[in-house]
ZAMARGU-4260 file (C-alpha; in steps of 0.2 Angstrom, whole numbers, plus 5000, padded with zeros to 4 digits):
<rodrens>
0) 5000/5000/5000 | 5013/5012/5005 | 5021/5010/4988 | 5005/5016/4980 | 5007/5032/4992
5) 5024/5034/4986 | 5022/5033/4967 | 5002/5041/4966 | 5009/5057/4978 | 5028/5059/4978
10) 5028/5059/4997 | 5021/5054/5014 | 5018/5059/5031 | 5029/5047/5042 | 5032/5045/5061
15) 5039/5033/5071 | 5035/5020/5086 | 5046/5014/5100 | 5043/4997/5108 | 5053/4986/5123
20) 5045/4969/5126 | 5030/4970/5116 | 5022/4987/5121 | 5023/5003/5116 | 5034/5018/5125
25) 5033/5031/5113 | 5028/5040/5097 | 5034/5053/5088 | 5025/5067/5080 | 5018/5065/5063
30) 5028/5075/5047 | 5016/5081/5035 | 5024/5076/5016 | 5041/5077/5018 | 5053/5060/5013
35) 5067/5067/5024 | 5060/5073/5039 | 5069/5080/5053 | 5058/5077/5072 | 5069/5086/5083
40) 5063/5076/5097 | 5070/5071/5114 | 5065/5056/5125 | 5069/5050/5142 | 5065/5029/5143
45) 5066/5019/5157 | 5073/5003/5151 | 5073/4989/5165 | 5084/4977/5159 | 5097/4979/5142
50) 5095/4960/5136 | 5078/4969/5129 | 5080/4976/5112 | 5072/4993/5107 | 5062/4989/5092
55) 5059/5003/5081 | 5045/5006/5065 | 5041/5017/5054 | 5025/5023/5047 | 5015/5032/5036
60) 5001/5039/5042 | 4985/5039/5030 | 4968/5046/5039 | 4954/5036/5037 | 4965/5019/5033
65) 4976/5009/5042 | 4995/5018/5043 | 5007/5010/5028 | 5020/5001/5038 | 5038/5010/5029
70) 5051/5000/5038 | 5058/4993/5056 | 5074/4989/5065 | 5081/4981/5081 | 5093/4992/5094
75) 5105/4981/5104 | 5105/4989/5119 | 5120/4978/5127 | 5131/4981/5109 | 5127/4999/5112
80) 5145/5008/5108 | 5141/5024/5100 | 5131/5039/5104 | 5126/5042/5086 | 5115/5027/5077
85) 5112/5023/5061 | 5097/5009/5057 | 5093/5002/5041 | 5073/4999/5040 | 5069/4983/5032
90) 5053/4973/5029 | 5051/4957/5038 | 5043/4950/5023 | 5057/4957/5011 | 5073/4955/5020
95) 5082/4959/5004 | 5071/4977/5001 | 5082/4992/5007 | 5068/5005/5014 | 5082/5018/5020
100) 5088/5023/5036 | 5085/5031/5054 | 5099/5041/5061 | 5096/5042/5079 | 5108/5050/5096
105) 5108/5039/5110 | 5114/5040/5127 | 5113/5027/5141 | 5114/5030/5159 | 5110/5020/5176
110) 5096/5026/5186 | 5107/5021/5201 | 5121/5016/5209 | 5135/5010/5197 | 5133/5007/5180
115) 5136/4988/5180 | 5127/4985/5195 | 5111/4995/5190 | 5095/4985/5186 | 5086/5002/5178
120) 5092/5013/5164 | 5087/5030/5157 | 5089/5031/5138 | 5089/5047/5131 | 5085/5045/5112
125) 5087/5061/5101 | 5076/5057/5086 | 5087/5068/5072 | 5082/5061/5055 | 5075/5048/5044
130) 5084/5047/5026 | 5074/5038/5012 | 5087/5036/4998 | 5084/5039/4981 | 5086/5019/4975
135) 5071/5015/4986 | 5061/5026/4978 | 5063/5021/4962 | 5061/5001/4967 | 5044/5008/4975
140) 5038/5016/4958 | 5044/5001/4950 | 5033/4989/4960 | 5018/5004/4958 | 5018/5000/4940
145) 5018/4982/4941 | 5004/4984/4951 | 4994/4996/4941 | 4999/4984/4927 | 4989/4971/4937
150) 4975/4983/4940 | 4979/4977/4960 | 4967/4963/4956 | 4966/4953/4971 | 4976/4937/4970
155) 4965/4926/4980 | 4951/4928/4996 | 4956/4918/5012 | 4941/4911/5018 | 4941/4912/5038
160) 4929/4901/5049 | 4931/4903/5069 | 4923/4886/5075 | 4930/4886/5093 | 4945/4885/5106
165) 4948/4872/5119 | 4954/4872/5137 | 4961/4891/5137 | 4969/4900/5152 | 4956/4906/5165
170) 4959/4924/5166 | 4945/4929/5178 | 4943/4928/5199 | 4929/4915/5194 | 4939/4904/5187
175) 4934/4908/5169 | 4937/4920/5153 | 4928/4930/5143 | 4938/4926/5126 | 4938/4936/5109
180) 4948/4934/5095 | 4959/4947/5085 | 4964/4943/5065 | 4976/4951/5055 | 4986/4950/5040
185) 4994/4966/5032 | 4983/4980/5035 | 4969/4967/5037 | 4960/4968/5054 | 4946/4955/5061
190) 4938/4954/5077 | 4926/4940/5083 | 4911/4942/5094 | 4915/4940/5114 | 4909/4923/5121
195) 4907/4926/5141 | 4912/4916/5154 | 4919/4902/5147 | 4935/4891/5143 | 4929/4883/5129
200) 4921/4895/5118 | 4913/4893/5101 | 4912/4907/5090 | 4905/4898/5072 | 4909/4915/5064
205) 4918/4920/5046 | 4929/4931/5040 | 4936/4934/5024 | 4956/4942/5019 | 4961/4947/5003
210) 4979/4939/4996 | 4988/4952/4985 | 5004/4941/4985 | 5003/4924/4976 | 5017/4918/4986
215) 5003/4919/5004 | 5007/4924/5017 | 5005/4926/5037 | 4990/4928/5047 | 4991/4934/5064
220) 4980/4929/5079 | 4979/4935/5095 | 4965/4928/5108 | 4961/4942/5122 | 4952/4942/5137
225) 4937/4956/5139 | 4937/4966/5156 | 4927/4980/5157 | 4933/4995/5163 | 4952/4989/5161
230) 4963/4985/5151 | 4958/4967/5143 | 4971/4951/5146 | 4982/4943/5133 | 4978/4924/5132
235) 4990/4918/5119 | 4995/4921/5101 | 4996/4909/5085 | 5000/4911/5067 | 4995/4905/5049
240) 5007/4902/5035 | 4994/4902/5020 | 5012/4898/5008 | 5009/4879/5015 | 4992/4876/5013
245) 4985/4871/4993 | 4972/4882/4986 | 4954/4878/4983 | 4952/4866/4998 | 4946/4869/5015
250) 4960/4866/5029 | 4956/4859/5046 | 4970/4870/5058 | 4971/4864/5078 | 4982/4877/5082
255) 4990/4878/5099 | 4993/4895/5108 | 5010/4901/5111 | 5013/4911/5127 | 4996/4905/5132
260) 4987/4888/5136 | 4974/4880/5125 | 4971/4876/5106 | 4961/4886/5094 | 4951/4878/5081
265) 4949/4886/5062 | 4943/4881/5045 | 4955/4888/5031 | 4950/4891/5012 | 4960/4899/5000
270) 4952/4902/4984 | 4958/4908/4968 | 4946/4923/4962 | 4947/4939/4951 | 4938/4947/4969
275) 4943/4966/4968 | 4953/4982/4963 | 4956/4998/4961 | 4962/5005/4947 | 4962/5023/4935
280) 4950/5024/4923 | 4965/5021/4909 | 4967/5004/4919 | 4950/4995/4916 | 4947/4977/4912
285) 4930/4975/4907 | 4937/4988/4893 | 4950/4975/4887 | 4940/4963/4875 | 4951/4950/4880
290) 4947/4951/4899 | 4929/4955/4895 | 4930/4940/4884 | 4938/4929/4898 | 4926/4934/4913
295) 4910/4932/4902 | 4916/4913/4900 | 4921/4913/4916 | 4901/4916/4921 | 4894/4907/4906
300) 4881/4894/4909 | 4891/4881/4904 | 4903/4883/4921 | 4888/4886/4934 | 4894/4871/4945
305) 4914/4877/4943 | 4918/4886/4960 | 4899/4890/4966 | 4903/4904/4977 | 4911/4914/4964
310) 4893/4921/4958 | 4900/4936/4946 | 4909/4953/4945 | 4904/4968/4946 | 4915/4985/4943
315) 4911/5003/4948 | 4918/5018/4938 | 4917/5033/4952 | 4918/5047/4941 | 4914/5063/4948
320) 4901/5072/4963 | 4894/5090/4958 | 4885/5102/4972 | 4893/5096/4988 | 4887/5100/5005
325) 4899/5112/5012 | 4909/5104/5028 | 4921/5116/5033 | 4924/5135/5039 | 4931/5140/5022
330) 4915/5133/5011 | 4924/5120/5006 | 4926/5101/5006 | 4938/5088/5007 | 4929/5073/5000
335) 4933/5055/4997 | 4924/5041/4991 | 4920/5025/5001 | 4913/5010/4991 | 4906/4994/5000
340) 4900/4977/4995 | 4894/4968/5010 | 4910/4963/5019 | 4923/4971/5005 | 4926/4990/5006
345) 4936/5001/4995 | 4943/5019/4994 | 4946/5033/4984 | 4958/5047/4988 | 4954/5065/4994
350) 4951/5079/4984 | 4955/5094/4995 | 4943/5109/4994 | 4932/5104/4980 | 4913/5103/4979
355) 4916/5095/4963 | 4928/5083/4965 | 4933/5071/4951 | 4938/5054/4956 | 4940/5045/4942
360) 4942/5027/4949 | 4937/5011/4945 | 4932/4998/4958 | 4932/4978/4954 | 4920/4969/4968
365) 4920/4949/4968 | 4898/4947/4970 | 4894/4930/4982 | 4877/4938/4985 | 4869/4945/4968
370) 4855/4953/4981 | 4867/4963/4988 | 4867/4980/4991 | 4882/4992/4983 | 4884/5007/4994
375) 4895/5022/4988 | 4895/5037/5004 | 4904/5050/5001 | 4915/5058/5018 | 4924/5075/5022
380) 4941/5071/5027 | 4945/5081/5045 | 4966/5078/5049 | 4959/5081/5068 | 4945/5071/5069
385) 4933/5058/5062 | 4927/5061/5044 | 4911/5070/5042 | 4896/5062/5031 | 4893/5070/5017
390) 4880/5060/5009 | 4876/5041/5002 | 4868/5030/4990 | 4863/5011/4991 | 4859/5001/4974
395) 4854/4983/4974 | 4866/4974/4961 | 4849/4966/4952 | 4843/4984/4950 | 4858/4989/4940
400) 4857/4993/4921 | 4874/4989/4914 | 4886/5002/4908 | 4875/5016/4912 | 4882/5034/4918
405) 4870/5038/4927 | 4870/5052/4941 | 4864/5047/4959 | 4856/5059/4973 | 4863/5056/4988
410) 4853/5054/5002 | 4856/5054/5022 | 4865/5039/5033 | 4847/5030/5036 | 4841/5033/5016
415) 4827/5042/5021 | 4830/5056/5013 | 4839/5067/5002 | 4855/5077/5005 | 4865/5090/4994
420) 4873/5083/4980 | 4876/5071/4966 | 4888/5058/4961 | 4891/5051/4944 | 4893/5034/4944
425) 4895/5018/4930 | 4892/5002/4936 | 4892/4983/4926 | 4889/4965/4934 | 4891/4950/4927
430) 4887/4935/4935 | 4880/4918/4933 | 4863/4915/4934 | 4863/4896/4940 | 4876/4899/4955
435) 4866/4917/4960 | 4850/4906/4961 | 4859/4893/4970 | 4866/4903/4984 | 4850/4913/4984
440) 4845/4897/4996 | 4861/4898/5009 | 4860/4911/5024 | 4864/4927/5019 | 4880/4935/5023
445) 4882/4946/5039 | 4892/4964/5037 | 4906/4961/5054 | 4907/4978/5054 | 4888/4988/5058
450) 4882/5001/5064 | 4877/5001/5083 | 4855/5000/5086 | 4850/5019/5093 | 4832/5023/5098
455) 4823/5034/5083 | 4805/5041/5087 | 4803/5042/5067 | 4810/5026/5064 | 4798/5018/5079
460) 4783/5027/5071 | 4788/5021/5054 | 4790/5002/5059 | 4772/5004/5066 | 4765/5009/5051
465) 4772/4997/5042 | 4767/4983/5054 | 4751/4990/5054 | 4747/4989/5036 | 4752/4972/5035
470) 4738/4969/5047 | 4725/4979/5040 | 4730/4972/5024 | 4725/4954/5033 | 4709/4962/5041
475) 4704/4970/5022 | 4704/4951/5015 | 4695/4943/5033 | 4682/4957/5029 | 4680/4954/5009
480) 4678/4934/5015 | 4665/4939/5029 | 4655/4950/5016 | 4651/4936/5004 | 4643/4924/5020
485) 4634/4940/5025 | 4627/4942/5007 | 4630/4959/5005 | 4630/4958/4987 | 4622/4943/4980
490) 4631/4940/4965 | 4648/4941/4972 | 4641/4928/4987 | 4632/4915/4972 | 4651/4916/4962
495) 4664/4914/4978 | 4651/4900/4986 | 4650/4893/4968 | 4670/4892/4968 | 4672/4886/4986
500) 4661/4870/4981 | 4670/4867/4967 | 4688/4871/4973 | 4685/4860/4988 | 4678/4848/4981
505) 4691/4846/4968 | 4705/4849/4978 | 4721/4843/4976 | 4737/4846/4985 | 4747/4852/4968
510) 4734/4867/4967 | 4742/4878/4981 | 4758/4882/4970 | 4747/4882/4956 | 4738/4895/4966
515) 4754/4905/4970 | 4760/4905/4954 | 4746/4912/4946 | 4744/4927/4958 | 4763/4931/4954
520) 4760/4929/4935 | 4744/4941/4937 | 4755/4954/4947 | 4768/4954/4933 | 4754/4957/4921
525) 4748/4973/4930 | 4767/4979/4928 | 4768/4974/4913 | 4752/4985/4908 | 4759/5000/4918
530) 4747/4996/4934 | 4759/4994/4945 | 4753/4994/4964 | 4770/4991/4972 | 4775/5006/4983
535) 4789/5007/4993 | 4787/5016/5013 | 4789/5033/5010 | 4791/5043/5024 | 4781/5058/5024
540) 4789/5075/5023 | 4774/5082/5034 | 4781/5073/5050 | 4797/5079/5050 | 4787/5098/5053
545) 4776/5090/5066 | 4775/5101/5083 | 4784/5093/5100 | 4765/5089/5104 | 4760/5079/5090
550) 4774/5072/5089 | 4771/5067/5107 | 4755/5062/5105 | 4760/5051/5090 | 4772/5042/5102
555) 4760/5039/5114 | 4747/5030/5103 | 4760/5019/5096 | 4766/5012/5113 | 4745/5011/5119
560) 4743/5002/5102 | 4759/4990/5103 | 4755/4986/5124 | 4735/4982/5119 | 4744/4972/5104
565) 4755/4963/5119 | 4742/4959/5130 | 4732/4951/5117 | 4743/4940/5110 | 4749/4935/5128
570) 4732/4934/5134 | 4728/4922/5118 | 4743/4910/5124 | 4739/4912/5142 | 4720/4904/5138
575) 4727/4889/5126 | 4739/4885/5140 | 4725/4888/5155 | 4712/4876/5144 | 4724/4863/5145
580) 4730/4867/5163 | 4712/4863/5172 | 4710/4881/5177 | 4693/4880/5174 | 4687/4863/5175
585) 4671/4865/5167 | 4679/4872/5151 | 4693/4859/5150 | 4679/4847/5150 | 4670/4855/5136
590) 4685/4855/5126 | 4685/4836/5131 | 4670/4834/5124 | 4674/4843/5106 | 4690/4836/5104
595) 4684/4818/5105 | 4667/4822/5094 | 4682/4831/5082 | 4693/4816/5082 | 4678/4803/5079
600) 4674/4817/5064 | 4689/4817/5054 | 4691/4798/5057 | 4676/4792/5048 | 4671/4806/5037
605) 4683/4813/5026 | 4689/4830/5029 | 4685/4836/5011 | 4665/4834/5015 | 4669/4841/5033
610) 4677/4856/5024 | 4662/4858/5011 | 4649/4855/5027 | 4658/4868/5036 | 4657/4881/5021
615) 4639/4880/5016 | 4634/4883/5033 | 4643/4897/5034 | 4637/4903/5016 | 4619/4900/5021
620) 4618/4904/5040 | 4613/4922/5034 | 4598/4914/5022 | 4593/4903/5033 | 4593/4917/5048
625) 4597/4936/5042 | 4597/4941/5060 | 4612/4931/5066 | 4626/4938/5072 | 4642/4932/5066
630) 4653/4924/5076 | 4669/4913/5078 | 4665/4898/5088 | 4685/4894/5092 | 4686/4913/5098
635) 4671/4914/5107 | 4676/4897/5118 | 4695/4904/5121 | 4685/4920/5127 | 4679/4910/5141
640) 4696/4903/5148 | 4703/4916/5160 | 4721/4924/5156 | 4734/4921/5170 | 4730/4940/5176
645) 4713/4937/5180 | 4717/4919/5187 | 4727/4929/5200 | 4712/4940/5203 | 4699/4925/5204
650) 4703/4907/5210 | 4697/4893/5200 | 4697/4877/5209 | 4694/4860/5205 | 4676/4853/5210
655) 4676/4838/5221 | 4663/4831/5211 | 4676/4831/5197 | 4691/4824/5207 | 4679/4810/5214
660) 4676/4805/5194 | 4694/4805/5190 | 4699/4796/5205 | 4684/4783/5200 | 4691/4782/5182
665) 4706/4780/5189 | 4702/4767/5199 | 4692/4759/5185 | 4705/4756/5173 | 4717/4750/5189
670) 4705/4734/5189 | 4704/4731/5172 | 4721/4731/5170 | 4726/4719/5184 | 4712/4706/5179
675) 4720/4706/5162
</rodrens>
């Protein structure tokens, strides 16, 4: 990453981190592009023992992304012979890759006492300057355009599966941890959910790298322990070497913790995949003939079972934005572009006091879900702080027109609605329609990184009326149903008993599809004809100027609504259980009674004539006696039974007349049995 920094800008912004035994002492202060920077800094470190090297790296810091690692080194402390230092940063990875020099002046003295009989050291380091020579930058811009000749396609995806740990270290006073697990690899970070109190957690989560280098390379993981309101507990560490294992198979890893206890249990995948890149618009893939030609075979037809997570590819242009929100004092903006793809996210750079920026980037997304969403949000960059939102647009990948330039309103963080602005964007997919249907039946992918659930008056009033018209979309059809027994308009009653009879007494088990499939194929006729009744929940611009009070009030009827809805739906599971509990023996006796005439029913009389029986009743209850009222029988029994609220307000007891029948029935069956 750093040596796209280096070639796309021509500079960085480094600083520089000290660590003895694994933690961190000090930092310096970050130089805003320069590739000699000169710190001026002095520090005073206590070094307890000098068998402990000083471990020194350098980094470039990049807002909004992980800091570009740009070289370490190792200070001797015990070889120490000179005040002034010269190290040689190198790459753990690239041993052989010079990455230029830190020059620093050093002193060492005893805390106490003499200077071979002290235990503590002060170092004083005078942090003077960091050279980056000439050669390394031209081996940087070499291996910038290697990669822009790649397009940075990704080399492969490491497939990830937490399954469990056994038998870690307690960590806790009770005897028991509260372990998570942290991934990394490159600028790659994963964290697992925390499993409480527990030596032997299971996590059963997935996360997936992408692998630049075709070589592999190492995965680092680290298990913690969670402790609130301190600093959490290292339980051990292990590592992957993806170089060793073979490609396109899943890998069963028992890895055992170092500087820990315990073993942790993964499932490893590596699979080979176009996945995703970033690229200028000069560098694009789907414009090559060839490449276009190779991934449309790719995602033919006649592969759909080759690699079946590999649904298709789809590549964003991010062109351009036009009429900004202004984010800063001077009227201006710093935007950048983020663009996400379920767990994949990508960025553009900055574009400093534009509200026009042009971007003029293309994005390559590996799809495993063709119903995701794409989202493109566009942030201010702020040095100081977190970025500010700027605006956002969400587009499902089936809703896509293919190499379309198309500008996009952006809209707020919750898509409700709109903000200032525009963005330009062209977007293609390609996939394959066999693997898409396929994994269309698998659980859908969950985003590891979400945002965290706040309470929203809106958004409690919006999901009430939403709930609300699915129930009153249930009560319109009960009510359509009920007006043809009550007769209300003869003909419409005559034709709906006429195809009840004949439906029921045809009836055949293949007709429910049939049924669904013909409503479906109606509703595409509508939109077909340009009657389309599909409408979206559309939140009305008039309650955003509500007053406090309506608002209030609005509040208020939705929680009197949802605790009457509660206290129905309890209550109605409170009688089913009470009529089976004896709470009132009269009715559990009745329901005796039904339930044995019901069983005696079905089992000599088929239940298609108990069906038709049970609808021309109801068809001709209102001829036979137009001043019925209509009832439900089931209803009006459960009615009877008593929730557990008003069993605590009224005791039902058991008649002795009842307990002297069971015990006789008991007693009864005792003798029969014991003659046999």
């Amino acid at each position: 990453m750093y040596c796209i920094f280096f070639a796309c800008t021509g500079t960085s912004d480094p600083y520089v981190k000290f660590k003895i035994a694994g933690k961190e002492i000090f930092r310096s202060k970050t130089i805003h592009k320069n590739l000699n920077p000169v710190w001026d800094e002095k520090v005073s470190l206590l070094v307890e023992s000098l068998r402990e090297p000083l471990y020194v790296k350098v980094f470039d810091y990049d807002f909004g992304l992980q800091d570009d690692f740009m070289g370490s080194a190792y200070l001797h402390l015990e070889s120490l012979e000179t005040l002034d230092v010269t190290l040689d940063l190198k790459d753990p990875h690239y041993p052989n890759h010079d990455l230029g020099s830190l020059e620093l002046a050093v002193t060492l003295i005893p805390k106490e006492g003499d200077f071979r009989e002290a235990v503590s050291f002060y170092l004083f380091i005078y942090l003077f300057i960091f050279v980056c020579y000439v050669s390394v930058f031209h081996y940087q811009s070499l291996r910038l355009s290697d990669v822009h000749r790649k397009a940075q396609l990704w080399r492969g995806i490491v497939s990830i599966r937490l399954i469990e740990a056994r038998h870690l270290q307690p960590m806790d006073a009770n005897g028991l941890s509260d372990p998570y697990v942290k991934f990394r690899m490159g600028d790659q970070k994963y964290r697992s959910k925390t499993i409480p109190k527990t030596l032997n957690p299971q996590w059963r989560e997935q996360f997936d790298f992408h692998l630049y280098d075709e070589q592999g390379g190492f995965i680092d993981i680290t298990i913690w322990d969670k402790d609130v309101g301190k600093k959490d507990d290292f339980m051990g560490r292990c590592q992957v070497d993806l170089s060793v294992l073979s490609k396109e198979c899943t890998h069963r890893l028992d890895l055992p913790l170092e500087e820990g206890e315990g073993t942790l249990v993964l499932l490893v995948t590596l699979t080979a995949s176009a996945a995703v890149s970033i690229a200028d618009l000069s560098v694009n893939i789907l414009d090559d003939p060839h490449e276009r030609k190779e991934i449309l075979h790719r995602y033919s037809l006649l592969r759909s079972f080759h690699n079946i997570k590999d649904v298709g590819l789809v590549q964003v242009k991010v062109i351009r934005a036009e009429g900004l929100m202004a984010a800063d004092v001077t009227g201006k903006s710093d935007p950048f572009c983020v663009v996400e793809l379920s767990n994949d996210r990508l960025q553009t750079h900055t574009v400093y006091k534009n509200l026009n920026p042009e971007w003029n980037k293309v994005f390559t997304f590996n799809v495993k879900d063709i119903h995701s969403v794409l989202e493109v949000t566009v942030y201010d960059e702020d040095r100081d702080r977190s970025a500010d939102f700027l605006g956002k647009v969400a587009i499902p990948l089936l809703n896509i027109q293919n190499g379309e330039r198309k500008a996009y309103a952006l809209k707020s963080k919750e898509l409700t609605g709109p903000t200032k602005g525009v963005i330009f964007l062209e977007i293609d997919v390609i996939y394959n329609v066999v693997k898409a249907g396929m994994r269309t039946l698998i659980p859908i992918e969950q985003k590891y990184i979400e945002d965290e659930p706040r309470v929203s008056k809106q958004l409690l009033l919006q999901n009430f009326n939403r709930v609300r018209r699915c129930i009153m979309l249930l009560i319109n059809v009960g009510c359509y149903i009920n007006s043809c027994f009550e007769w209300e308009s003869p003909q419409r009653s005559i034709c709906a008993f006429l195809l009840f009879v004949l439906v029921v007494w045809n009836f055949e088990l293949y007709m429910v599809p049939l049924v669904l499939l013909m409503l479906l194929a109606w509703n595409y006729i509508l939109i077909a004809l340009g009657k389309d009744t599909r409408h979206g929940d559309v939140v009305s611009s008039d309650s955003e100027r509500k007053g406090f009070m309506n608002k209030l009030y609005a509040i208020q009827d939705v929680c009197i609504s949802v605790q009457n809805a509660l206290d129905e739906v309890a209550s109605c599971g409170e009688r089913i259980k009470n009529t089976f509990n004896w709470t009132v023996p009269f009715l559990s006796w009745l329901s005796i009674v039904a339930l044995c005439a019901a069983t005696l029913a079905v089992y000599f009389i088929p239940l298609r004539y108990i069906v038709l029986a049970w609808g021309v009743n109801k068809f001709t209850k209102k001829l036979r006696d137009p001043y019925s009222i209509d009832n439900n029988e089931l209803l009006d029994f459960l009615s009877r039974v008593p929730s557990d609220v008003q069993v605590v307000g009224i005791p039902y007891n058991i008649h002795p007349y009842y307990v002297t029948f069971i015990l006789a029935v008991m007693q009864h069956i005792k003798r029969q049995y014991k003659s046999l």
